[in-house]
SEFI-41912 format. One record per residue (C-alpha): residue number from 0; residue in three letters; x, y, z. Coordinates in Angstrom, 3 decimals. Layout:
SEFI-41912
midren;drenke;x;y;z
NUM;Ala;X;Y;Z
...
This chain:
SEFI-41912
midren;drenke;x;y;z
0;Unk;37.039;92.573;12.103
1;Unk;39.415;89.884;10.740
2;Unk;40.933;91.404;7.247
3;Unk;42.259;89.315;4.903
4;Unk;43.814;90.476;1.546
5;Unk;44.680;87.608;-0.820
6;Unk;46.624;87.208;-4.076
7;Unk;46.501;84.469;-6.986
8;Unk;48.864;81.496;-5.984
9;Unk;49.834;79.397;-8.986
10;Unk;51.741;76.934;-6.476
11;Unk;48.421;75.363;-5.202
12;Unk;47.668;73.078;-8.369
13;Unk;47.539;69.501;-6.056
14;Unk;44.576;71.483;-4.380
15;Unk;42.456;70.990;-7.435
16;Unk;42.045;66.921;-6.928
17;Unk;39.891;67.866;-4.116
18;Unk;36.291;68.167;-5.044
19;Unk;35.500;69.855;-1.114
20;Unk;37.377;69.964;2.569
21;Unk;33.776;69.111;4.866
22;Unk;33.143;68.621;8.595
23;Unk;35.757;70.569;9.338
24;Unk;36.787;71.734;12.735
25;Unk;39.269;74.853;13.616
26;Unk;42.360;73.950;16.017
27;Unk;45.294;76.097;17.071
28;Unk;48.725;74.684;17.635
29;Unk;50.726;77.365;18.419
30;Unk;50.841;81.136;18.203
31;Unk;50.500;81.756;13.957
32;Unk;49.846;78.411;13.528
33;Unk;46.358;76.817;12.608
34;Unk;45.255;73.581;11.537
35;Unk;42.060;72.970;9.793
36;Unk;40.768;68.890;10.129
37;Unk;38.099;67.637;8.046
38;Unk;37.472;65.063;5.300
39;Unk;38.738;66.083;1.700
40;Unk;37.346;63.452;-1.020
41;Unk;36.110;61.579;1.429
42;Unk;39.477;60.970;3.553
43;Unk;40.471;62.542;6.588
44;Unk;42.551;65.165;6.138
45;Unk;43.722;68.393;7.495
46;Unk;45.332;71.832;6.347
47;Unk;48.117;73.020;8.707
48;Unk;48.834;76.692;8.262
49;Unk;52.198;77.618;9.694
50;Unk;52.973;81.279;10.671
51;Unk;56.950;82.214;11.244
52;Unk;56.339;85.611;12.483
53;Unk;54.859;89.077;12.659
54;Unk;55.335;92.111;10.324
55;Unk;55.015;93.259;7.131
56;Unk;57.148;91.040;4.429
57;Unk;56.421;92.747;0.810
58;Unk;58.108;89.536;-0.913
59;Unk;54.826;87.793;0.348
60;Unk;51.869;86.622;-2.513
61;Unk;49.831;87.537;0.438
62;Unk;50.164;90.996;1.716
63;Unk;49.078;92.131;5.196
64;Unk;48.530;94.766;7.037
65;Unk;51.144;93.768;9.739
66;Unk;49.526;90.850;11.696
67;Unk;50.636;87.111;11.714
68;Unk;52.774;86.087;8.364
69;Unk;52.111;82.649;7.329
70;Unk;54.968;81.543;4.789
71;Unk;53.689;77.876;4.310
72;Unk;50.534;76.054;4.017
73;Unk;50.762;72.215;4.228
74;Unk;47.838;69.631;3.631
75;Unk;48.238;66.259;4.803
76;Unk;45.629;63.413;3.702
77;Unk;45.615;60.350;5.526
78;Unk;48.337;61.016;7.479
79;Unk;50.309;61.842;4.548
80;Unk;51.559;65.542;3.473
81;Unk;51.248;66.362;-0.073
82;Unk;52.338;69.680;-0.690
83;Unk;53.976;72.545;0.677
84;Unk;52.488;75.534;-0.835
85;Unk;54.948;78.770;0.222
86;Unk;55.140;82.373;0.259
87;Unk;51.001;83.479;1.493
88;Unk;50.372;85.794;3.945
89;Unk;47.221;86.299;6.129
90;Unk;47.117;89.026;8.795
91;Unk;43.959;87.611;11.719
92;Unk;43.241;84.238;12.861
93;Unk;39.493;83.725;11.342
94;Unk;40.282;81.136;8.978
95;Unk;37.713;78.921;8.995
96;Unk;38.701;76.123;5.993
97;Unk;39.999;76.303;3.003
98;Unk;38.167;74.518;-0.130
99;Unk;39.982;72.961;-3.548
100;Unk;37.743;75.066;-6.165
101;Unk;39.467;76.594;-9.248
102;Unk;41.169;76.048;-12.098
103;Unk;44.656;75.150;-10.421
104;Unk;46.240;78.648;-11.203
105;Unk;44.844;80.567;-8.913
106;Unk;44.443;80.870;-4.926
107;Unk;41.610;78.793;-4.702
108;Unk;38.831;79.476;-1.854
109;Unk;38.664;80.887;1.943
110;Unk;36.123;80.437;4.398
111;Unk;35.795;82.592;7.085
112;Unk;33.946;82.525;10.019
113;Unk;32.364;86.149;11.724
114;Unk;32.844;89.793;9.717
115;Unk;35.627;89.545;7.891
116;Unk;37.277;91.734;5.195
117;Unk;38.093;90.081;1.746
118;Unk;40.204;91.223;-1.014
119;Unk;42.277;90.182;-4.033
120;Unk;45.055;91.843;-5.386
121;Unk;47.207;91.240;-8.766
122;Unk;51.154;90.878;-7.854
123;Unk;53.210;90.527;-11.490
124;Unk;55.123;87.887;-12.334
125;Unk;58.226;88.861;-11.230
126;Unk;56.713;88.382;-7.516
127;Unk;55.794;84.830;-8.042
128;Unk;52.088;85.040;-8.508
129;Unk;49.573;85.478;-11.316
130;Unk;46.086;85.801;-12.256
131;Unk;43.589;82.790;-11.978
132;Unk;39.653;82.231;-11.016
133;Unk;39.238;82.660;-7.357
134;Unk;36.684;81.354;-5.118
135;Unk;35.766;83.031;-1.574
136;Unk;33.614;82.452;1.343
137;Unk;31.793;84.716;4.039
138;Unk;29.935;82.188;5.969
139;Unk;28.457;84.323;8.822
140;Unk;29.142;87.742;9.772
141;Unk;28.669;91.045;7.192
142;Unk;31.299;90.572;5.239
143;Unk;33.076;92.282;2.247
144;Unk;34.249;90.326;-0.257
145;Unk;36.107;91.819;-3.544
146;Unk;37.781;89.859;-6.692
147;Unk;39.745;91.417;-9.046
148;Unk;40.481;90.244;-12.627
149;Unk;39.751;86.701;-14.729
150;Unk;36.428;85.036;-13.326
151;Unk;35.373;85.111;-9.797
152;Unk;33.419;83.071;-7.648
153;Unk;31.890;85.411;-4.167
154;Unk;29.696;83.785;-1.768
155;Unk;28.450;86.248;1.406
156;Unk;27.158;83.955;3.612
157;Unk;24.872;84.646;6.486
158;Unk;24.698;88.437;7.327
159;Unk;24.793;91.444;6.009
160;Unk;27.400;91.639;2.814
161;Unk;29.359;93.173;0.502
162;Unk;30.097;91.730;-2.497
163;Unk;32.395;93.249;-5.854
164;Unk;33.539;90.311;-8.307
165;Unk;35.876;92.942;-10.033
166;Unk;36.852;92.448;-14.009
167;Unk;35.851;89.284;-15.439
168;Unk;32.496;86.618;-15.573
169;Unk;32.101;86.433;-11.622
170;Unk;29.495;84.592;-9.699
171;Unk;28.320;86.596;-7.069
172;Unk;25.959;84.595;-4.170
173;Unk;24.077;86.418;-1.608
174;Unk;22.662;84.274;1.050
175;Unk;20.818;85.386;4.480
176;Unk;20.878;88.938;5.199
177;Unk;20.540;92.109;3.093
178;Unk;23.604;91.869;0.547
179;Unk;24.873;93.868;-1.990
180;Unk;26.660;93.580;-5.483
181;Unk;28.787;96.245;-6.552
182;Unk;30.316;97.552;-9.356
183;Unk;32.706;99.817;-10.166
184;Unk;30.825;101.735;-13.301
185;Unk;27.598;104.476;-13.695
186;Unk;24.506;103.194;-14.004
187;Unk;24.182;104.227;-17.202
188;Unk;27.324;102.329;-18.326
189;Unk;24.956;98.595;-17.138
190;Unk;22.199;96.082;-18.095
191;Unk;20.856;93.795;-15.674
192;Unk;17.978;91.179;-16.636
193;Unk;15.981;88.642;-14.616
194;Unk;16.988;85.038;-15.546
195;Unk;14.688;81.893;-15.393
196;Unk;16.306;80.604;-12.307
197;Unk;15.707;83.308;-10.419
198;Unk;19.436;84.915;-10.694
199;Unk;20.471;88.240;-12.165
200;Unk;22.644;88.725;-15.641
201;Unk;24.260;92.139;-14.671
202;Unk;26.824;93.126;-17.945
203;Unk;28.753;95.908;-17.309
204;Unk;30.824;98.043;-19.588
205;Unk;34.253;97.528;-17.977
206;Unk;33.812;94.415;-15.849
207;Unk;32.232;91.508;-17.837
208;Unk;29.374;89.865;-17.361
209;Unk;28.361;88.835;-13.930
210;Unk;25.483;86.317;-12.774
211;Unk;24.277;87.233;-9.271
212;Unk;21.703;85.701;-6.840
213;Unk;20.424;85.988;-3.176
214;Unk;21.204;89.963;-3.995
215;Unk;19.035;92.622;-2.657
216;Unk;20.606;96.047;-4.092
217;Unk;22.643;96.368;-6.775
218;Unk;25.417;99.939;-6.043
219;Unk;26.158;101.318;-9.090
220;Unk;28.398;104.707;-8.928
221;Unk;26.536;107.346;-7.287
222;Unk;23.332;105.545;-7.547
223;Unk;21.877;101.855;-6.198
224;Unk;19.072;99.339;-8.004
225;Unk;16.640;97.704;-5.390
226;Unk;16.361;93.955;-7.473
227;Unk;12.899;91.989;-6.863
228;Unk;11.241;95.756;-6.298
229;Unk;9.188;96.070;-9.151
230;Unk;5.632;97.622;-9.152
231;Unk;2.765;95.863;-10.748
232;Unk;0.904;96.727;-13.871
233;Unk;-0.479;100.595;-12.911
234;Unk;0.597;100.568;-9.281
235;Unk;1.319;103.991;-8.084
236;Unk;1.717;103.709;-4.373
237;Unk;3.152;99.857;-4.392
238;Unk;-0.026;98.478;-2.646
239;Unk;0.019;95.624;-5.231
240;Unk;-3.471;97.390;-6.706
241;Unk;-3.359;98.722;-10.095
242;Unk;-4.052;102.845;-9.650
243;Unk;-5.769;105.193;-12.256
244;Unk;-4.680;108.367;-14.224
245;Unk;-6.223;111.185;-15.669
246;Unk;-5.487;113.953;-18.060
247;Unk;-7.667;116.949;-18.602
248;Unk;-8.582;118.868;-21.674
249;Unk;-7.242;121.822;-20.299
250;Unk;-3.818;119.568;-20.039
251;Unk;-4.109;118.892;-16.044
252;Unk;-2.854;115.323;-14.745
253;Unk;-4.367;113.840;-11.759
254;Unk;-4.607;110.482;-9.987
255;Unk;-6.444;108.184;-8.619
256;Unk;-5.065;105.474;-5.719
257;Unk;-7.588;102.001;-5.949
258;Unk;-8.838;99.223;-3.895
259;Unk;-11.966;97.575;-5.619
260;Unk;-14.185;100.517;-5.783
261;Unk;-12.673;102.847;-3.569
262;Unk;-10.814;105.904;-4.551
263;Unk;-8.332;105.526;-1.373
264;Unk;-6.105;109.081;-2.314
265;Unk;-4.513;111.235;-4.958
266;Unk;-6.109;114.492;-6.822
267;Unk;-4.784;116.515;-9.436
268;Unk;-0.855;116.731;-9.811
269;Unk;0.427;119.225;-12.435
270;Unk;-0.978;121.227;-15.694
271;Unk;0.931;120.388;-18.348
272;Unk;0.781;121.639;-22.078
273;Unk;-1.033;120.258;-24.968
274;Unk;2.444;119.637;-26.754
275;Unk;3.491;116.736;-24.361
276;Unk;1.187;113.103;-24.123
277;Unk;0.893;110.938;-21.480
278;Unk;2.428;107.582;-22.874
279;Unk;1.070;105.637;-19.811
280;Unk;1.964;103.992;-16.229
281;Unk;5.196;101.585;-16.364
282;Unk;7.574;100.962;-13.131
283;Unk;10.765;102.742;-14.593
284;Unk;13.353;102.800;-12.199
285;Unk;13.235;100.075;-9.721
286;Unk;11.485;101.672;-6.735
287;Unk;8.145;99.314;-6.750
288;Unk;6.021;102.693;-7.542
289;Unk;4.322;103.117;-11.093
290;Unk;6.028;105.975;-12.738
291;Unk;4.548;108.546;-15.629
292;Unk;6.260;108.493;-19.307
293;Unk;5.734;111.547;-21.587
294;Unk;6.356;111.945;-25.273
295;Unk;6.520;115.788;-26.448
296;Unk;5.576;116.627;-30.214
297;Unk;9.746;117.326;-30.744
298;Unk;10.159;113.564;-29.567
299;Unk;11.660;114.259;-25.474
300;Unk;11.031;111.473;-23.521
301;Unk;10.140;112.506;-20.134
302;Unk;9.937;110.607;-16.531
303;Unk;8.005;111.328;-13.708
304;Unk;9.564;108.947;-10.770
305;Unk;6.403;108.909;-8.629
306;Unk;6.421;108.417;-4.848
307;Unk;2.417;107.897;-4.649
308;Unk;0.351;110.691;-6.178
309;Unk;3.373;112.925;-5.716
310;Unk;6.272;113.554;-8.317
311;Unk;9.300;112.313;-6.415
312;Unk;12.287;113.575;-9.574
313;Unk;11.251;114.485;-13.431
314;Unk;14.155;114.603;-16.050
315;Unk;14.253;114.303;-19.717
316;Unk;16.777;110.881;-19.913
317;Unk;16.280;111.165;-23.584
318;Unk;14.435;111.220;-26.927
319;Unk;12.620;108.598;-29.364
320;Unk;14.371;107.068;-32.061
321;Unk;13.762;109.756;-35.454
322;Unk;10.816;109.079;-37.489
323;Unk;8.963;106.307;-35.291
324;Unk;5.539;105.826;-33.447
325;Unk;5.234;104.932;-30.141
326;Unk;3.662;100.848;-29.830
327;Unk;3.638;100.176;-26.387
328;Unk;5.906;100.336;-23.434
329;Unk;6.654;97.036;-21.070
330;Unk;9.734;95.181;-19.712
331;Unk;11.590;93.295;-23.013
332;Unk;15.170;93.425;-21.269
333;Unk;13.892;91.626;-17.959
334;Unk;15.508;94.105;-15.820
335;Unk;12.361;95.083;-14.066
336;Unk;11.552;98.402;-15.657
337;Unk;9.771;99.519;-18.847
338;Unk;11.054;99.805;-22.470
339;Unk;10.054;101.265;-24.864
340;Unk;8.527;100.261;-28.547
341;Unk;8.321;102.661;-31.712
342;Unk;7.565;101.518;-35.150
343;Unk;8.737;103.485;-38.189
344;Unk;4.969;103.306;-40.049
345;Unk;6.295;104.295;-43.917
346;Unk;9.324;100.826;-43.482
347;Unk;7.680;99.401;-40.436
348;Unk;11.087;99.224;-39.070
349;Unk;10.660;97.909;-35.465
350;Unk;12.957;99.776;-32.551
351;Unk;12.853;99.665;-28.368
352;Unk;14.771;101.510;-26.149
353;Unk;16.128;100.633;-22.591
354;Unk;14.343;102.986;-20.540
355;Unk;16.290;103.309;-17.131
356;Unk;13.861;106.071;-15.049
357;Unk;15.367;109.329;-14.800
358;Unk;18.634;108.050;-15.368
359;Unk;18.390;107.628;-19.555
360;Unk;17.472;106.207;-22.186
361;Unk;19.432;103.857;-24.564
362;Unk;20.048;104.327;-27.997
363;Unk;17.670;103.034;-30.956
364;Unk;17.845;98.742;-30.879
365;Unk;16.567;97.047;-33.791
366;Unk;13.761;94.510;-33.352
367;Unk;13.263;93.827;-37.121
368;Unk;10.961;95.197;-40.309
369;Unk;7.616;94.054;-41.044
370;Unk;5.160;94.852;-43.714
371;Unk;3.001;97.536;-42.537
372;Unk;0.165;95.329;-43.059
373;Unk;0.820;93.934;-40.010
374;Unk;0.458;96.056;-36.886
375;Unk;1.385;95.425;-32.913
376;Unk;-1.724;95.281;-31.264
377;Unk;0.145;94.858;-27.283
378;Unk;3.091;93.810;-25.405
379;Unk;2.499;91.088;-22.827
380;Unk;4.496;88.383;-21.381
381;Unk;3.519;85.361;-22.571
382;Unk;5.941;82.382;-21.557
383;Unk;6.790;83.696;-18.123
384;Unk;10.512;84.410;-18.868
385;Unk;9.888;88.119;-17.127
386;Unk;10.217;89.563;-20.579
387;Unk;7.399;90.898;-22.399
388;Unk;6.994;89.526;-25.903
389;Unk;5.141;91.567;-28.826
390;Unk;1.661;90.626;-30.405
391;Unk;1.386;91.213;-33.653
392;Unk;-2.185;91.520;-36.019
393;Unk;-2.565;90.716;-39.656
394;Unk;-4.519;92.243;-42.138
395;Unk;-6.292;89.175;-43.153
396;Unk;-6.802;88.580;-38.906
397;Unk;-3.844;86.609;-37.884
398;Unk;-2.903;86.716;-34.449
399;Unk;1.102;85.994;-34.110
400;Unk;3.606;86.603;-30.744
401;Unk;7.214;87.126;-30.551
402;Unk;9.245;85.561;-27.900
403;Unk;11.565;88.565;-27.493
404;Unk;14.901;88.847;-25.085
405;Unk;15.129;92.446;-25.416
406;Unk;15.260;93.697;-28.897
407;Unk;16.379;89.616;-29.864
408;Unk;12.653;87.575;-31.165
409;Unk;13.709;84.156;-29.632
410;Unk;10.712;82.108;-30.349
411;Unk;6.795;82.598;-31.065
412;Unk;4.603;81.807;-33.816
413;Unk;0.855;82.014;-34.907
414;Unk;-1.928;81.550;-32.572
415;Unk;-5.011;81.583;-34.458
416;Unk;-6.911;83.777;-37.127
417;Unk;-9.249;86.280;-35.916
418;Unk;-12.317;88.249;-37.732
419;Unk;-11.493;92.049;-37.389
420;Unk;-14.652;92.681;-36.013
421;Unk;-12.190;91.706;-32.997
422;Unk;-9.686;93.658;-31.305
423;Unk;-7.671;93.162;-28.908
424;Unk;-8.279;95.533;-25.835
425;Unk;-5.632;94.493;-23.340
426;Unk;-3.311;92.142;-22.057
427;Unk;-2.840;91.163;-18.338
428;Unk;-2.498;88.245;-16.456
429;Unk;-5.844;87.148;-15.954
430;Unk;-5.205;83.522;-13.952
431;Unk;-2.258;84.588;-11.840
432;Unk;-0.302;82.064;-13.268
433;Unk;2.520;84.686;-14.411
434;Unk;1.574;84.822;-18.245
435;Unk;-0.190;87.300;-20.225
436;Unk;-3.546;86.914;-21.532
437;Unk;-5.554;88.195;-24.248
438;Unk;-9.301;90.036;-23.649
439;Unk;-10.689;90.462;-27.278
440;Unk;-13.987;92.659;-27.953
441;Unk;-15.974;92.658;-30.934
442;Unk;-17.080;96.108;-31.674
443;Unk;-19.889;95.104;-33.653
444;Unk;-21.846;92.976;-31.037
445;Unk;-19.906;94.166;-27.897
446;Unk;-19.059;90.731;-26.756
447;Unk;-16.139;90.516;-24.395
448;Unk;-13.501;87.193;-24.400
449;Unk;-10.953;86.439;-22.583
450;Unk;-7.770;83.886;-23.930
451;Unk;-6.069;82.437;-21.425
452;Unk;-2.090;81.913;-22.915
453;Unk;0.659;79.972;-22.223
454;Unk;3.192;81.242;-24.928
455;Unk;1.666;80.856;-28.402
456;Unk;-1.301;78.378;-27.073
457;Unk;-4.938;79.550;-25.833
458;Unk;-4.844;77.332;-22.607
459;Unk;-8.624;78.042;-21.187
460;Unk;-10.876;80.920;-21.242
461;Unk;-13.406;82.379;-22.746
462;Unk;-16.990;84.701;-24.146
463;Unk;-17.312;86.693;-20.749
464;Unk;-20.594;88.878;-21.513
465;Unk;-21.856;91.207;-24.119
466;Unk;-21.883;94.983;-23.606
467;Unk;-23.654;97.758;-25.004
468;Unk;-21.069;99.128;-27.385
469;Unk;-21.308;103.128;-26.016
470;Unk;-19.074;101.452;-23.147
471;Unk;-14.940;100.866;-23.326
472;Unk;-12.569;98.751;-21.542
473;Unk;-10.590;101.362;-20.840
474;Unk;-7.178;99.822;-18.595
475;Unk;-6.783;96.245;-17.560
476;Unk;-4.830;95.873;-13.799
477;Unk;-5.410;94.701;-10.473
478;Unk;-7.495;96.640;-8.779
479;Unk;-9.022;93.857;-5.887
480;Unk;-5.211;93.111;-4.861
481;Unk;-5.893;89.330;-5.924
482;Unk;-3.035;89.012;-8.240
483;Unk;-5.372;88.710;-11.337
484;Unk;-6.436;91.443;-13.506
485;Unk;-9.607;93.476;-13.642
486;Unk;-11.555;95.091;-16.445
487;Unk;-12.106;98.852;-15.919
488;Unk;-15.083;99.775;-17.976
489;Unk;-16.177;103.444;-18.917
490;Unk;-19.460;104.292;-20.384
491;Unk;-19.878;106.839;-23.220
492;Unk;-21.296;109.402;-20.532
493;Unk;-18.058;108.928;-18.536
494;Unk;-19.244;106.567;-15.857
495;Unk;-16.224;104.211;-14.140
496;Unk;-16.903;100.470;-13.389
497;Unk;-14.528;97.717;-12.436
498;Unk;-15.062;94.259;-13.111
499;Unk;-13.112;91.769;-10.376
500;Unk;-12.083;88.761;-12.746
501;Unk;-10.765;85.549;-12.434
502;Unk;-10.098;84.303;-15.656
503;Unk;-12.885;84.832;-18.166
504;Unk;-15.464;84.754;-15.462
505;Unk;-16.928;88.092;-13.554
506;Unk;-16.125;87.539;-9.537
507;Unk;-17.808;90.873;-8.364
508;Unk;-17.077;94.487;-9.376
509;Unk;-19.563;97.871;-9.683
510;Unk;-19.054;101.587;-10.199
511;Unk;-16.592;103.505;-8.821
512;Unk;-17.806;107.015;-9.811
513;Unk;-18.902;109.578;-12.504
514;Unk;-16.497;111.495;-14.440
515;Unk;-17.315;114.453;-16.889
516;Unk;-16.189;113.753;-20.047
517;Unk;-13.664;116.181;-20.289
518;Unk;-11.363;114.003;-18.698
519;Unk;-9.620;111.319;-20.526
520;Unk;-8.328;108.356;-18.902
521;Unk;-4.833;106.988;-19.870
């Protein structure tokens, strides 16, 4: 594997007229000497690399590990040189090209072509070079590529790669192949979030803020983050079917695997006492299984990582915020897994935490105070941004969303006024098109309505059917596997029916089974 390690060069400034080097072709002169021809701007040009000799040479920018030293780099345009850049050092011959990116202080950008070994390293001043914004290139191979301080640019290539920007704003680019971004801090210590582009914000306490892409793991110290891996609404065995749970009025848990009306697996999983309740189902920690959140009387917040119907790790990351309420629990942050809302109900003080699996818990974030005639009737994502937003119910029947980024409202507004005979009994994605919807039921009558959203505007939808009022809609999720979600109905005698919906109309469904009443379903 070739292994280059490369410092900042301040002497390459004339590089930085040259938007790209392309159609570029590798030649060999000489033994340490290479000569890269292409077109830069447009021109023909070519970068001759000349090599004097072999050894270590610590007054070197460039530091190798023995190898080839190259003490001057020349690029000539049209015939014509226009710089000699000295003193850089590059132990293999797997240069491929080398590109004019940067600011001018900095070494600029390598290319290299099969596995190669990349790495920058700060010399002081007093050695001629200095800290800049660095650019660097895999191309194919499984490559490791590593910046250091100011901001970085890393693109792996084809194959499988390694990729650490270091200190500083870095852009980190994954291409082909299963690639990772790493960073030097716990887990604990970094936020990640899902932007609209399809890229990764990953801040970390020690290294900046970095935006990633084409990334399939993220390797945190002692522990890794599988990105894109997230488990749909309920969905305990990652079948992409939303799975039921259970609890017992003698306190004992179990679980039910779906698809449509089957009961494919699970069965009873723990006893637990009457002092701890089951929050809910929420992916936590990045593993595309549905984990189990518990809330003890003293406030512990507990995590069941599930593998399936089997507890895979349980810890207690951490506790609620003093004095609140638990409101709901959804993705705000974007970074796959759940958070968690809690209202104070005497201020109405609004708070989330960053709930991170087993791993913790982040401190109390405010989201804002609002009079406690208002209350949060769900959290849903309603503009698509991969961040739930909160809806919010007025006394007098106003219906209002928040556009949240975390604990940040970034947008929203009213959507209509409501009688409250109605209340809201879920929100799910009801049209697959990646936005929360609202299914309303009026308790009086029993009739059922679906909204269909797009942010703060009812896009389609509609009165679905009218039910005797003895039954519930107790969950909303995808049970059919048909990216939409389903009602799950349960009748005052503890009968279990699914309805398969598309939109507000009823595509199939039936019962799934009888359950005594002693069981409650969360």
């Amino acid at each position: 594997m070739g292994r280059f390690i490369i410092a900042r060069n301040s002497a390459i400034n004339p590089l930085t007229a040259l938007s790209s080097m392309e159609n570029t072709s590798l030649r060999t002169l000489n033994t340490g000497t290479f000569i890269v021809d292409g077109t830069l701007g447009g021109r023909p040009g070519s970068i001759e690399i000349y090599g004097i000799g072999f050894g270590a040479n610590g007054q070197n920018l460039l530091q190798p590990n023995g190898g080839a030293i190259v003490t001057r780099v020349y690029v000539v345009v049209d015939g014509v040189r226009l710089v000699d850049i000295s003193d850089v050092s590059i132990n293999g011959n797997n240069l491929y090209r080398w590109l004019a990116l940067g600011d001018g202080n900095a070494f600029d950008a390598a290319i290299m072509s099969g596995p190669s070994e990349v790495r920058l390293s700060d010399f002081s001043e007093a050695q001629g070079g200095r800290e800049g914004h660095d650019s660097m290139f895999g191309y194919g191979g499984n490559d490791t590529l590593q910046g250091d301080s100011e901001n970085d640019s890393l693109w792996g290539g084809d194959g499988d790669d390694v990729l650490t920007g270091g200190t500083g704003n870095d852009l980190v680019l994954g291409e082909a192949g299963f690639d990772v971004a790493r960073f030097v801090v716990g887990r604990a210590s970094a936020e990640w979030a899902l932007l609209a582009d399809g890229s990764w914000r990953v801040t970390a306490s020690t290294e900046g803020t970095d935006i990633i892409s084409g990334i399939e793991r993220i390797d945190f110290i002692g522990t890794s983050v599988m990105l894109g891996n997230t488990a749909r609404p309920r969905d305990l065995n990652g079948d992409g079917r939303a799975d039921l749970a259970w609890r017992g009025a003698d306190g004992t848990v179990a679980l039910w695997t779906m698809s449509n009306l089957s009961i494919t697996g699970g069965g009873t999983v723990a006893r637990v006492g009457s002092d701890w309740t089951l929050l809910g189902l929420a992916e936590t920690d990045s593993n595309g299984r549905a984990d189990l959140v518990w809330l003890s009387n003293a406030g512990a917040i507990q995590v069941w990582s599930m593998n399936g119907t089997s507890v895979g790790l349980a810890n207690v990351p951490g506790s609620r915020p003093l004095g609140t309420t638990f409101q709901g629990m959804a993705d705000m942050t974007g970074d796959g897994n759940a958070d968690l809302l809690w209202r104070d109900l005497s201020t109405g003080a609004v708070s989330m935490q960053r709930l991170d699996g087993v791993y913790g818990v982040s401190g109390s974030r405010s989201v804002g105070t609002v009079t406690t005639d208002w209350t949060i009737a769900g959290l849903g994502d309603f503009n698509a941004d991969g961040r739930a937003d909160i809806l919010w119910r007025g006394a007098a029947g106003q219906v209002v969303v928040w556009a949240m980024d975390g604990n940040t409202v970034i947008g929203g507004g009213q959507v209509a006024n409501v009688g409250l005979d109605w209340q809201v009994r879920g929100l799910a994605d009801f049209n697959a098109d990646g936005r929360a919807d609202m299914v309303w039921r009026n308790s009086t009558t029993g009739d059922v309505v679906v909204w269909l959203m797009n942010g703060t505007s009812i896009i389609g939808g509609g009165a679905v059917a009218q039910v005797e009022t003895s039954w519930n809609i107790r969950a909303v999720g995808d049970v059919n596997g048909d990216g939409r979600a389903d009602l799950i109905w349960r009748s005052g005698g503890g009968t279990v029916v699914n309805w398969f919906m598309d939109g507000a109309t009823v595509r199939g469904g039936g019962v799934v089974l009888d359950v005594s009443t002693d069981w409650q379903m969360v």
